[in-house]
N, CA, C and O atoms as a Tripos MOL2 file, in Angstrom:
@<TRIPOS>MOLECULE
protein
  220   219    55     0     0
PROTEIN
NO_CHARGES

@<TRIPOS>ATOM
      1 N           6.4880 -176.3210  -11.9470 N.3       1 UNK1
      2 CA          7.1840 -175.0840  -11.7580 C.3       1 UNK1
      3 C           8.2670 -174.8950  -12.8260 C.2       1 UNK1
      4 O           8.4580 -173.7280  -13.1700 O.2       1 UNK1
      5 N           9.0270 -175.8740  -13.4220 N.am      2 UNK2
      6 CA          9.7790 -175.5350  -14.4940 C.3       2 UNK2
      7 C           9.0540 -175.1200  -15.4930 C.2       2 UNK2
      8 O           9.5410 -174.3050  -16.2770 O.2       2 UNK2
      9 N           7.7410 -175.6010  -15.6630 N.am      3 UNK3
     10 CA          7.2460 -175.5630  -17.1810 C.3       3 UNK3
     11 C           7.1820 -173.8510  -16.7810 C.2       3 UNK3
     12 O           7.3620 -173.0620  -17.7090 O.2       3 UNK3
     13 N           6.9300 -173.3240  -15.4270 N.am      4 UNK4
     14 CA          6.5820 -171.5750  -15.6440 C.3       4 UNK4
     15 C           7.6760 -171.0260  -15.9750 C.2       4 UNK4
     16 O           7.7850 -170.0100  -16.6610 O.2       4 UNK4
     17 N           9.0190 -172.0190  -15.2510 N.am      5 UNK5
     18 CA         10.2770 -170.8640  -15.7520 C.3       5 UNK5
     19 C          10.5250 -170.9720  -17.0180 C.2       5 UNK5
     20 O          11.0020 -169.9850  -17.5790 O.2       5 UNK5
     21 N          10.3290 -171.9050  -17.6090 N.am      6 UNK6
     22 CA         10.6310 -172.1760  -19.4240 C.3       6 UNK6
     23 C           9.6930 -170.9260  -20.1540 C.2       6 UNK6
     24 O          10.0810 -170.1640  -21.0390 O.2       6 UNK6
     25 N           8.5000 -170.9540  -19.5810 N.am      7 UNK7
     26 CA          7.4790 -170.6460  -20.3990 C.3       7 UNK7
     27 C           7.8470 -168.3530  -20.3080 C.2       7 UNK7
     28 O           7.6720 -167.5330  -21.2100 O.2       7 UNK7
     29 N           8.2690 -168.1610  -19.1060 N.am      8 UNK8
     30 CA          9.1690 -167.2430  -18.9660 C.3       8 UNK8
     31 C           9.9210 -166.9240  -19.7810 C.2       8 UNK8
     32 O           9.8860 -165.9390  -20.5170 O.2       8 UNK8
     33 N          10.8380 -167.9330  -19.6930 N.am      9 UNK9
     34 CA         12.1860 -167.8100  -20.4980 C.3       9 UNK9
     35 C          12.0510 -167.4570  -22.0720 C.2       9 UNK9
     36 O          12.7130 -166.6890  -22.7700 O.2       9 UNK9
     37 N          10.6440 -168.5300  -22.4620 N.am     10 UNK10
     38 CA         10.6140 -167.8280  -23.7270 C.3      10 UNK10
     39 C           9.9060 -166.9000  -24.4520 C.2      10 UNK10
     40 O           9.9650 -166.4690  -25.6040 O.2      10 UNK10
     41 N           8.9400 -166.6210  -23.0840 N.am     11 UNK11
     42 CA          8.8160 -165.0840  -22.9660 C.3      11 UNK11
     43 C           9.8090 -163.6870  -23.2420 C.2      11 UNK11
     44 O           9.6720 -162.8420  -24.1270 O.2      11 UNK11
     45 N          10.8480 -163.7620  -22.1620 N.am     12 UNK12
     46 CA         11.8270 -163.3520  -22.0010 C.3      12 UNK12
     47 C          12.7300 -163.4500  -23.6520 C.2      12 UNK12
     48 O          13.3250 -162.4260  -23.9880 O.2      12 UNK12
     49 N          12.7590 -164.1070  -24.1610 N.am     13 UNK13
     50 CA         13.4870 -164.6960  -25.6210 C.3      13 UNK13
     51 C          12.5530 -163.3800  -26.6920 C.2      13 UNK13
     52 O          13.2020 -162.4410  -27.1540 O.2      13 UNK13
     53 N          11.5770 -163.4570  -26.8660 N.am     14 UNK14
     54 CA         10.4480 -163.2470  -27.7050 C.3      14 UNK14
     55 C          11.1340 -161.6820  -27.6250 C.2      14 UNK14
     56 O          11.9050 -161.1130  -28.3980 O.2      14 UNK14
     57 N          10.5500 -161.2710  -26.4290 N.am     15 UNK15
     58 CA         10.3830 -159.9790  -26.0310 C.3      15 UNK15
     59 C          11.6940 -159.4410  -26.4500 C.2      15 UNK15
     60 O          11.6030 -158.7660  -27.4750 O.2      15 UNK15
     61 N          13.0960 -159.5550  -25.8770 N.am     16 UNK16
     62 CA         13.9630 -159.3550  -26.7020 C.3      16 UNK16
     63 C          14.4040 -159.3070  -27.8880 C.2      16 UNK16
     64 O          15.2860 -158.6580  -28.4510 O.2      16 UNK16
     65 N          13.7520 -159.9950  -28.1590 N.am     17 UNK17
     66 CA         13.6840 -160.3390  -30.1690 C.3      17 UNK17
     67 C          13.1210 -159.0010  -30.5940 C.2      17 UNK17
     68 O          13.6580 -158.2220  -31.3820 O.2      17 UNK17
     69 N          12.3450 -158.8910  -30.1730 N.am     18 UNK18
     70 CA         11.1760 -157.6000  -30.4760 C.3      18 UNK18
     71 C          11.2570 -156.2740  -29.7520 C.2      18 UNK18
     72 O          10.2180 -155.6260  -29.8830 O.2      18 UNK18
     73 N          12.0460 -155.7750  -29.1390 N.am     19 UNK19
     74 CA         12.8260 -154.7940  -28.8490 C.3      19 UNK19
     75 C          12.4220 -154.6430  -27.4570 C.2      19 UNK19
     76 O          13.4360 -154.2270  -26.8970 O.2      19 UNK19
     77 N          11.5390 -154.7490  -26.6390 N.am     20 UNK20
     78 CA         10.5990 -154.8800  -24.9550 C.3      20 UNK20
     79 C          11.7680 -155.2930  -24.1490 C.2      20 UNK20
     80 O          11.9550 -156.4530  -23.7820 O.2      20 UNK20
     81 N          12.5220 -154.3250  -23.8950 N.am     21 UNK21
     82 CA         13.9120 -154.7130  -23.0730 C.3      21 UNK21
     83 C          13.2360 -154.7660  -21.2760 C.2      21 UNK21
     84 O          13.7050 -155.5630  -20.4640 O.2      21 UNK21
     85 N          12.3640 -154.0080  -20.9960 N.am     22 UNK22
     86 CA         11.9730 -154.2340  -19.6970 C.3      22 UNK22
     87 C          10.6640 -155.4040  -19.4970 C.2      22 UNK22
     88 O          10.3180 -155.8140  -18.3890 O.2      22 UNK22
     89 N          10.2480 -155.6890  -20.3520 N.am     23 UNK23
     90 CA          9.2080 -157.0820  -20.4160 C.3      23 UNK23
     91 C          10.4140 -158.2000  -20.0570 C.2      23 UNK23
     92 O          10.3950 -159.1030  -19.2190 O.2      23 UNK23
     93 N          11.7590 -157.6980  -21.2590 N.am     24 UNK24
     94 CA         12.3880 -159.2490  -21.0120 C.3      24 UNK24
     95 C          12.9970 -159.5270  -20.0790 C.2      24 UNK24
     96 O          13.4190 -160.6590  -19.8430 O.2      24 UNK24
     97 N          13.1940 -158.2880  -19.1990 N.am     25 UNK25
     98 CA         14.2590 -158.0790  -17.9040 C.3      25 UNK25
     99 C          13.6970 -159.2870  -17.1020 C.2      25 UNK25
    100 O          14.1230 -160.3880  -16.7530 O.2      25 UNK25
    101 N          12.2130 -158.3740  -16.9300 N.am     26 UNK26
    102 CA         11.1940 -159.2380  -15.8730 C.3      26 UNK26
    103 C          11.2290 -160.5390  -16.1590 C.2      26 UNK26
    104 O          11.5530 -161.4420  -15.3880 O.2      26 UNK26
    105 N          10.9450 -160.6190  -17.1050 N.am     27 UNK27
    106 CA         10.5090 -162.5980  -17.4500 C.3      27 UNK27
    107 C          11.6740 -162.8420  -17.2550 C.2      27 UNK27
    108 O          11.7520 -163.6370  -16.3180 O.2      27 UNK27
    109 N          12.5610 -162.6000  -17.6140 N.am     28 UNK28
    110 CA         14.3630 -163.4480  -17.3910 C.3      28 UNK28
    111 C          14.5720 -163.7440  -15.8470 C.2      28 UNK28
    112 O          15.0510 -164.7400  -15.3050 O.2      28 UNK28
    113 N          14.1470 -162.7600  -15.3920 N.am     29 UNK29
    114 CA         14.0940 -162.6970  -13.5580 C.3      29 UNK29
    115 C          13.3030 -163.4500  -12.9230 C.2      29 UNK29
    116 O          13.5970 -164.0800  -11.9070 O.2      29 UNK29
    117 N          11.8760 -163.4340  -13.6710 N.am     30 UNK30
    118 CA         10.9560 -164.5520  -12.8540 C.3      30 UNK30
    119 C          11.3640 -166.3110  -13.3260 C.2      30 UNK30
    120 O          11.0480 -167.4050  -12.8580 O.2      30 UNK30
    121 N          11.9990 -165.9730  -14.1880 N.am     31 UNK31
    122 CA         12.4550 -167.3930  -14.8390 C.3      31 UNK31
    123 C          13.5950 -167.5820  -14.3240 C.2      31 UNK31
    124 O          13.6810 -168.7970  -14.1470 O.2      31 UNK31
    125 N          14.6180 -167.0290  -13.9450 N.am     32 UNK32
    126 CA         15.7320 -167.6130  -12.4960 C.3      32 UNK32
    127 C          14.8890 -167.8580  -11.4700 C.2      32 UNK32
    128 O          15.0520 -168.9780  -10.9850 O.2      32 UNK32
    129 N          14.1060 -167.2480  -11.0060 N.am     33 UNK33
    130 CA         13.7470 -167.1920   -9.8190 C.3      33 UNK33
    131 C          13.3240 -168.6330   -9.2690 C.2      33 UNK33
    132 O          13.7180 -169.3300   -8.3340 O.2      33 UNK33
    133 N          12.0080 -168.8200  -10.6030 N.am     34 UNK34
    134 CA         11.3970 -170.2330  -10.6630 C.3      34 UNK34
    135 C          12.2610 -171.1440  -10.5300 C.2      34 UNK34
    136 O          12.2820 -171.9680   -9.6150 O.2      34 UNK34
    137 N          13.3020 -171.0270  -11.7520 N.am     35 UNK35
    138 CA         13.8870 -171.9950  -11.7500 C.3      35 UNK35
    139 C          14.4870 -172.7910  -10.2680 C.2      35 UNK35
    140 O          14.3380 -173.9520   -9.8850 O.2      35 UNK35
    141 N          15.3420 -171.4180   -9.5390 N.am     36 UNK36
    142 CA         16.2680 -171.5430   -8.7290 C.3      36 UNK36
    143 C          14.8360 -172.4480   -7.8530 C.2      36 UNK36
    144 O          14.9000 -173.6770   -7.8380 O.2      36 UNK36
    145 N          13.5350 -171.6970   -7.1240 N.am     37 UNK37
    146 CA         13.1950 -172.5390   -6.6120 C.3      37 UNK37
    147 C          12.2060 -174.0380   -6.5340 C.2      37 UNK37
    148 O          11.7480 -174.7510   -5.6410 O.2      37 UNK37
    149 N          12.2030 -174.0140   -7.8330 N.am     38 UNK38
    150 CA         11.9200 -175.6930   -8.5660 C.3      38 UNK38
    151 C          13.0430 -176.3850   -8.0510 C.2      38 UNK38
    152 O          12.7610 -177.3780   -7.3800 O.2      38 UNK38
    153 N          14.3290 -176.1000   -8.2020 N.am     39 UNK39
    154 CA         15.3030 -176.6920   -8.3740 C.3      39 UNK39
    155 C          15.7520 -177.4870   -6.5310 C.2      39 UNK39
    156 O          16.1240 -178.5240   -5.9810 O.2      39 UNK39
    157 N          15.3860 -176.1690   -6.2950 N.am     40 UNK40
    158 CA         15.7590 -176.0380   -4.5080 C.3      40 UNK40
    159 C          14.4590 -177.0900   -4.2200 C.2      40 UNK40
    160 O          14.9920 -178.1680   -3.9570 O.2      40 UNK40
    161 N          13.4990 -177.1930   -4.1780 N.am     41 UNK41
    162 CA         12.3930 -177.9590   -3.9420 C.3      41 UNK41
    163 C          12.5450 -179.4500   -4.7590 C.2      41 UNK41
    164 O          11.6540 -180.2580   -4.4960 O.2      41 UNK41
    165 N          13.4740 -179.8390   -5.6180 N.am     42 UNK42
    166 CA         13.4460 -180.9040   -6.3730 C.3      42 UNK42
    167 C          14.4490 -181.7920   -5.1570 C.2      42 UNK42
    168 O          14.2560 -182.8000   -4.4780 O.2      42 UNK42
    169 N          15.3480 -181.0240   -5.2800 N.am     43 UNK43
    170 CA         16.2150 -181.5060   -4.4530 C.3      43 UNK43
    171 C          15.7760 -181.8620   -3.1430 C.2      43 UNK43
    172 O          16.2150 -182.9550   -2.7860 O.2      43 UNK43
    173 N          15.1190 -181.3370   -2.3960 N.am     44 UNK44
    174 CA         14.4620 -181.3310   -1.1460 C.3      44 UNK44
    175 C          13.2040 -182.7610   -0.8670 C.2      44 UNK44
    176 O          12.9480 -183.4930    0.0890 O.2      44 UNK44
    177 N          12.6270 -182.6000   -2.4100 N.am     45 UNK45
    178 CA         11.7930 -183.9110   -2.5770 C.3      45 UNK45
    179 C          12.7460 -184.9150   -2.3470 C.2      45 UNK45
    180 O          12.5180 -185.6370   -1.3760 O.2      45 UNK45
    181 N          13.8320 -185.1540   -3.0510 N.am     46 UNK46
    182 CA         14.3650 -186.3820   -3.0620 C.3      46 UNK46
    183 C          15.3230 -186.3250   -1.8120 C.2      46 UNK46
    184 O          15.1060 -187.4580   -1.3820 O.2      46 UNK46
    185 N          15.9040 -185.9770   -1.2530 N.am     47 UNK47
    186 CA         16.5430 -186.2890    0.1400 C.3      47 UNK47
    187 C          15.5040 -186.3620    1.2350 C.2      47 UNK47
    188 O          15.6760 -187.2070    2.1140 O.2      47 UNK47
    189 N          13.8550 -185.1370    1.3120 N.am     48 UNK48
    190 CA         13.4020 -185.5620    2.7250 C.3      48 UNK48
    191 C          11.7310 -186.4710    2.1010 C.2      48 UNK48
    192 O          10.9780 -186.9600    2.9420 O.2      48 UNK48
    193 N          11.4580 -186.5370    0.8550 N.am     49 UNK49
    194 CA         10.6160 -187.2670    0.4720 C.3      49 UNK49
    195 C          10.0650 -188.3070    1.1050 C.2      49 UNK49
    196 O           9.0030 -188.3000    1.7270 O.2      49 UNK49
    197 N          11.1730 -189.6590    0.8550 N.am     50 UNK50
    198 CA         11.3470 -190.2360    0.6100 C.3      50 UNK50
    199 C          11.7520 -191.2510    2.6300 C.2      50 UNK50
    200 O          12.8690 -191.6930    2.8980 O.2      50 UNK50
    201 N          10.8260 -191.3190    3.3850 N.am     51 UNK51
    202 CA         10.8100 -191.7290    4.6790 C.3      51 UNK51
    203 C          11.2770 -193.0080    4.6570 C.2      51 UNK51
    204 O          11.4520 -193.5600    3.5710 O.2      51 UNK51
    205 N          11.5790 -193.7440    6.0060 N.am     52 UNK52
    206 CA         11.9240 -195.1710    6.3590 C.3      52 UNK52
    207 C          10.7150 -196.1330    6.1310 C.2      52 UNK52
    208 O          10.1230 -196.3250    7.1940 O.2      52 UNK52
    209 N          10.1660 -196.7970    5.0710 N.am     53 UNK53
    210 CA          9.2950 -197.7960    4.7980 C.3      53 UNK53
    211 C           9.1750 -198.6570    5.7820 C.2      53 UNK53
    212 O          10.1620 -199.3810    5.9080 O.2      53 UNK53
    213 N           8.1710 -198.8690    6.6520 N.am     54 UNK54
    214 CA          7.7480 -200.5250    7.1030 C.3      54 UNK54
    215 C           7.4460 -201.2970    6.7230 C.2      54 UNK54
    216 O           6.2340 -201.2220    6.9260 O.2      54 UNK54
    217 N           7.6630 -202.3930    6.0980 N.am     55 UNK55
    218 CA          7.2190 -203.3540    5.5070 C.3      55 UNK55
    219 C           6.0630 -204.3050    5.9000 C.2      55 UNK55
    220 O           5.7530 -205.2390    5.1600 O.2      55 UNK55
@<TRIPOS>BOND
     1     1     2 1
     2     2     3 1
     3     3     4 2
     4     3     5 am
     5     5     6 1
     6     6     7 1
     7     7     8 2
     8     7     9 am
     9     9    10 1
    10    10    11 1
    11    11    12 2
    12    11    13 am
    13    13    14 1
    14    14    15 1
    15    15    16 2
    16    15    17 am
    17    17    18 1
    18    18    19 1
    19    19    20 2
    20    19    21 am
    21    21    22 1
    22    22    23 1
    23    23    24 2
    24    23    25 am
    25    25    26 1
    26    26    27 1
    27    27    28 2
    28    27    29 am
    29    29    30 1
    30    30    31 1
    31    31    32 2
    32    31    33 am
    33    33    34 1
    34    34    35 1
    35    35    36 2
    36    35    37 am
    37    37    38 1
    38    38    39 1
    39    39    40 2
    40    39    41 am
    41    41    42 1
    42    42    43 1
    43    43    44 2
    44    43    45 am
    45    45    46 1
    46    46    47 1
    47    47    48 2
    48    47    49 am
    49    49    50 1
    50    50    51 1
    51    51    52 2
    52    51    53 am
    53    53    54 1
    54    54    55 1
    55    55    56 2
    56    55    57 am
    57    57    58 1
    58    58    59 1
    59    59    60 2
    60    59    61 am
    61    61    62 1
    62    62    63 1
    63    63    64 2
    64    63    65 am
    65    65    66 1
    66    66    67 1
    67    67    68 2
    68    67    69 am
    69    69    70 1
    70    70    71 1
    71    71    72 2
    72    71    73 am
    73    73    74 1
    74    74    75 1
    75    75    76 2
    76    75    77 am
    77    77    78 1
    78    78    79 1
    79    79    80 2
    80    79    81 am
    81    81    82 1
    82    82    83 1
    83    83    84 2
    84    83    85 am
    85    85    86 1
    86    86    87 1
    87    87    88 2
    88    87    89 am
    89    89    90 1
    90    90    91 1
    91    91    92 2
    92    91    93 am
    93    93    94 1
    94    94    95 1
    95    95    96 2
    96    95    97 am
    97    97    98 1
    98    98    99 1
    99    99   100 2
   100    99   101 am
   101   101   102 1
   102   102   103 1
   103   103   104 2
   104   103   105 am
   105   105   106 1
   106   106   107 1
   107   107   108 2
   108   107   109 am
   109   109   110 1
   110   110   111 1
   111   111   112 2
   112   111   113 am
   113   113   114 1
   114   114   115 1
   115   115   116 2
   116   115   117 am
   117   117   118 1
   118   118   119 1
   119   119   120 2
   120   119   121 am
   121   121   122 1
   122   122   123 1
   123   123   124 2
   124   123   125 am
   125   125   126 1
   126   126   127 1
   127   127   128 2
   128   127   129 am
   129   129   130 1
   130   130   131 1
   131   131   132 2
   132   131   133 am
   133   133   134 1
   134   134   135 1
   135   135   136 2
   136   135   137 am
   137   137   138 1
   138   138   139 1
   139   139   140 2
   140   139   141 am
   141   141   142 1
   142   142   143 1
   143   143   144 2
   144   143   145 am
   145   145   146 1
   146   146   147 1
   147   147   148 2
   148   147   149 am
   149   149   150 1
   150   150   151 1
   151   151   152 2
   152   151   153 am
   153   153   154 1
   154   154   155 1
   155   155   156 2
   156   155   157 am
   157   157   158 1
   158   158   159 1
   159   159   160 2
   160   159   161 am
   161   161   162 1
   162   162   163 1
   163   163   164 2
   164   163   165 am
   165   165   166 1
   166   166   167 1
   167   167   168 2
   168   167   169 am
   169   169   170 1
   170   170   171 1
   171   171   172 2
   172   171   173 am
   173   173   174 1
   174   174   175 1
   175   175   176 2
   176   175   177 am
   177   177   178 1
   178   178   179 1
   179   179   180 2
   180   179   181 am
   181   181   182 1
   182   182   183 1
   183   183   184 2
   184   183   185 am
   185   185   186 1
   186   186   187 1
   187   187   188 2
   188   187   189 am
   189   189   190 1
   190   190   191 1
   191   191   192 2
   192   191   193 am
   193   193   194 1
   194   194   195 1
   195   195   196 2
   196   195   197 am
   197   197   198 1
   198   198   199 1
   199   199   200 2
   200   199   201 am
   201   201   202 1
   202   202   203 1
   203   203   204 2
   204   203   205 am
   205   205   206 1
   206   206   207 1
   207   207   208 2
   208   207   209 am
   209   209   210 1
   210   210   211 1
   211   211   212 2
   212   211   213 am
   213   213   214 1
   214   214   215 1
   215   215   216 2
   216   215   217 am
   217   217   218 1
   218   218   219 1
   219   219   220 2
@<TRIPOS>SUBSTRUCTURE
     1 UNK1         2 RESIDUE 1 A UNK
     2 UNK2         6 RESIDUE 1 A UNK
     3 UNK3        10 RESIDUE 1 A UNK
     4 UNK4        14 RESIDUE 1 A UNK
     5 UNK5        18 RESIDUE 1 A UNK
     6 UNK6        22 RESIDUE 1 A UNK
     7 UNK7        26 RESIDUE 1 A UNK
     8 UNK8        30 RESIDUE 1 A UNK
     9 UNK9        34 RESIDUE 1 A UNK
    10 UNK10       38 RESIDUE 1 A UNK
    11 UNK11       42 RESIDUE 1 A UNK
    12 UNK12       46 RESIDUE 1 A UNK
    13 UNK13       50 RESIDUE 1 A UNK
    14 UNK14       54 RESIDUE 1 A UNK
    15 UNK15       58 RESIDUE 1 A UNK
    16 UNK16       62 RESIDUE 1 A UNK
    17 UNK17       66 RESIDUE 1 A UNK
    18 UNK18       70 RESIDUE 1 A UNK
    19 UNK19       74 RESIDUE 1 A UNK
    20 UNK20       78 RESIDUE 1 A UNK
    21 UNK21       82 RESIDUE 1 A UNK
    22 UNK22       86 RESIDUE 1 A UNK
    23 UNK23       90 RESIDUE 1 A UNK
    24 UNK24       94 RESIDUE 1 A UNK
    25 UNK25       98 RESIDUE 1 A UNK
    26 UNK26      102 RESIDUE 1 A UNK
    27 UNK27      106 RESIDUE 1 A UNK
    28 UNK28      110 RESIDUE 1 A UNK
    29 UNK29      114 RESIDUE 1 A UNK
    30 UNK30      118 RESIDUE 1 A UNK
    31 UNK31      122 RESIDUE 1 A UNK
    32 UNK32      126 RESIDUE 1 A UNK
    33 UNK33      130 RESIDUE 1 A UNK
    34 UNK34      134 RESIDUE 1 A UNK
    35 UNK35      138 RESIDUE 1 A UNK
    36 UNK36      142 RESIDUE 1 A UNK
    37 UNK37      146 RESIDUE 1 A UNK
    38 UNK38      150 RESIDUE 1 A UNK
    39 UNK39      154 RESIDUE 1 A UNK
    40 UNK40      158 RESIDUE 1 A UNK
    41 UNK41      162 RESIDUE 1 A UNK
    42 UNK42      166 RESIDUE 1 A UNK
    43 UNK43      170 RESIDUE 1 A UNK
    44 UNK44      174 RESIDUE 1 A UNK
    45 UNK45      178 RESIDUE 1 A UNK
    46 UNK46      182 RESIDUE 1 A UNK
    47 UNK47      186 RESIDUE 1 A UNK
    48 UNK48      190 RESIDUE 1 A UNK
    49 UNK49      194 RESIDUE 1 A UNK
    50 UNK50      198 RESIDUE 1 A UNK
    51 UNK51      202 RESIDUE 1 A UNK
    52 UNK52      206 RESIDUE 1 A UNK
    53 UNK53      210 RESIDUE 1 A UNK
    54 UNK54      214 RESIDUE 1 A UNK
    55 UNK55      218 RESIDUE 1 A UNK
């Protein structure tokens, strides 16, 4: 999921470069979005992941 918000982002980069102010809006937006919930889900892996092992 990061690699989509990156891949966004430099979407979002490009498009601005090149004058597509509402292409870059979008991609800038779907690329928080991702990010925020990669980020929210990363976090979530590692605190409920991660159960009581029996040995």
């Amino acid at each position: 999921m990061f690699r989509w918000a990156i891949i966004f982002a430099v979407i979002a980069l490009i498009a601005s470069l090149l004058g597509f102010g509402g292409v870059a809006g979008l991609s800038a937006e779907f690329a928080k979005i991702l990010l925020l919930v990669a980020a929210v889900l990363l976090v979530l892996g590692f605190l409920f992941g991660r159960g009581k092992r029996i040995p």
